[in-house]
C-alpha positions in Angstrom: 0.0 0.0 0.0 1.8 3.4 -1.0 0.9 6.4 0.9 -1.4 9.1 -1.2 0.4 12.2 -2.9 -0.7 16.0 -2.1 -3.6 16.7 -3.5 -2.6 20.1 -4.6 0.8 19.7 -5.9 1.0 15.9 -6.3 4.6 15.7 -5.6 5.2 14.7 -2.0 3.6 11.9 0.2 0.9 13.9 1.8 0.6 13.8 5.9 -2.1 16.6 6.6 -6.0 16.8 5.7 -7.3 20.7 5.1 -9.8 20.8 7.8 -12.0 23.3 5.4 -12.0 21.1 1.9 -10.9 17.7 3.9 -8.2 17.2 1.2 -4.6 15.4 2.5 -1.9 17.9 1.6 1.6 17.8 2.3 3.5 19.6 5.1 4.4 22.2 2.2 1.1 22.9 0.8 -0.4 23.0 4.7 -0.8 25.8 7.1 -0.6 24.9 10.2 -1.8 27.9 11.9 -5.5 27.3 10.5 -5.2 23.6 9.8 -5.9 24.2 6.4 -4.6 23.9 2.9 -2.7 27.0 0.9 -6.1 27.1 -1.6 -8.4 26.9 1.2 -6.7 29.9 2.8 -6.4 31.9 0.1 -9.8 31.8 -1.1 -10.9 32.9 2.5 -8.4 35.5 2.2 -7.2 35.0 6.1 -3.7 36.6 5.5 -3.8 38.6 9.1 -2.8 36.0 12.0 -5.8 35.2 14.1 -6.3 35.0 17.9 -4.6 36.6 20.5 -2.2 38.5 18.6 -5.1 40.7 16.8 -6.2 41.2 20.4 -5.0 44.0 22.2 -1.8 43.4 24.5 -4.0 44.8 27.6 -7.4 45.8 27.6 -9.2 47.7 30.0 -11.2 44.8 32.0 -7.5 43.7 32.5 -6.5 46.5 34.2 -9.6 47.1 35.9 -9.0 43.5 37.5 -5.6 43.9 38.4 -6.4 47.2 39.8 -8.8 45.2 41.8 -6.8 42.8 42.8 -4.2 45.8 44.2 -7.2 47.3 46.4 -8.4 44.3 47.8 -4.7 43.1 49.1 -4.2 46.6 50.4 -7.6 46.6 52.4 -6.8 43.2 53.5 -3.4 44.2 54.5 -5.0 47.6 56.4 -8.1 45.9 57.7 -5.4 43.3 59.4 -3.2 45.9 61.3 -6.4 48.1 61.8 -7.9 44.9 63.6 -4.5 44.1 65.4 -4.2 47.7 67.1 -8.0 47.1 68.2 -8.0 43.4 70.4 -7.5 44.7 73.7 -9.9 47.7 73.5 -13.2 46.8 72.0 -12.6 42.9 70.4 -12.3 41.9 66.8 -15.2 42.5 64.4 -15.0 41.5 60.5 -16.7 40.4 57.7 -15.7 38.1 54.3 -16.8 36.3 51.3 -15.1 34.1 49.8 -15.6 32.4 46.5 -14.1 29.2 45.1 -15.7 29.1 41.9 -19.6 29.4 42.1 -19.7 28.2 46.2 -19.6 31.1 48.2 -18.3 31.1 52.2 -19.3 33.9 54.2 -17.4 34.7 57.1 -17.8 36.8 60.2 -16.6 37.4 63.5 -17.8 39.8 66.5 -20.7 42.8 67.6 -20.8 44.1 64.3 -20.5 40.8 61.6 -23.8 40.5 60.3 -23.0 44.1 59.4 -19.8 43.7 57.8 -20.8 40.2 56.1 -24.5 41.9 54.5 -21.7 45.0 53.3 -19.3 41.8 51.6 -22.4 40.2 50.4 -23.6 43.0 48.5 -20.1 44.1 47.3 -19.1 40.9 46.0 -22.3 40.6 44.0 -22.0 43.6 42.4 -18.5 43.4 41.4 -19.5 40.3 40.4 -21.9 41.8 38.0 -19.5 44.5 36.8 -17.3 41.8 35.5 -19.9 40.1 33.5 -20.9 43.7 32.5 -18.1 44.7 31.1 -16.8 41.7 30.0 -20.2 41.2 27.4 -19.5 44.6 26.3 -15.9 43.1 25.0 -16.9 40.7 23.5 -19.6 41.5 21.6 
């Protein structure tokens, strides 16, 4: 049994198949970026590179995240020595949610937790929803 020749030029053994035209092609005639054959991507004219790199290095939800990520381990970091200074006078009070994928676990502590963990709740849901907000507005 011989292996099959490229279907486009005819001169090598062929090792690919165009995953647009399902023809087998050899490693010359084959794009690997697209999976397809030379033909194939010149009749769908796709001469730009596709995926990230048409992206944009940074975009704005990525910045917004990180940025979020910077407040929230400074207010952890101030919340911590704020609540260190305060044991001996009036006790430890706090408040947390924390999310591990869809499950949430709400935290709290003290007088005033039901308090601070109603003030997470609600902050967690809305940036939550700013996310999803902003990140349908990107995509579309």
């Amino acid at each position: 049994m011989t292996a099959p020749l490229c279907a486009l030029c005819g001169r090598r053994i062929a090792t690919y198949v165009c995953q647009d035209c399902g023809r087998v092609i050899c490693s010359n005639c084959f794009d690997s970026t697209h999976w397809s054959c030379s033909e194939c991507r010149s009749k769908a004219n796709l001469s730009a590179p596709m995926g990230p790199s048409v992206m944009p290095a940074f975009s704005l939800i990525n910045w917004l995240f990180f940025g979020a990520v910077a407040i929230i381990f400074v207010g952890v970091i101030l919340e911590t020595l704020g609540s260190l200074s305060n044991i001996n006078m009036n006790g430890v009070s706090g408040g947390a949610v924390i999310l591990i994928g869809p499950i949430p676990i709400v935290l709290g502590a003290g007088q005033n937790s039901f308090a601070l963990v109603i003030l997470a709740v609600f902050l967690t849901i809305f940036v939550l929803l700013f996310f999803l907000f902003l990140r349908n507005r990107t995509t579309q």
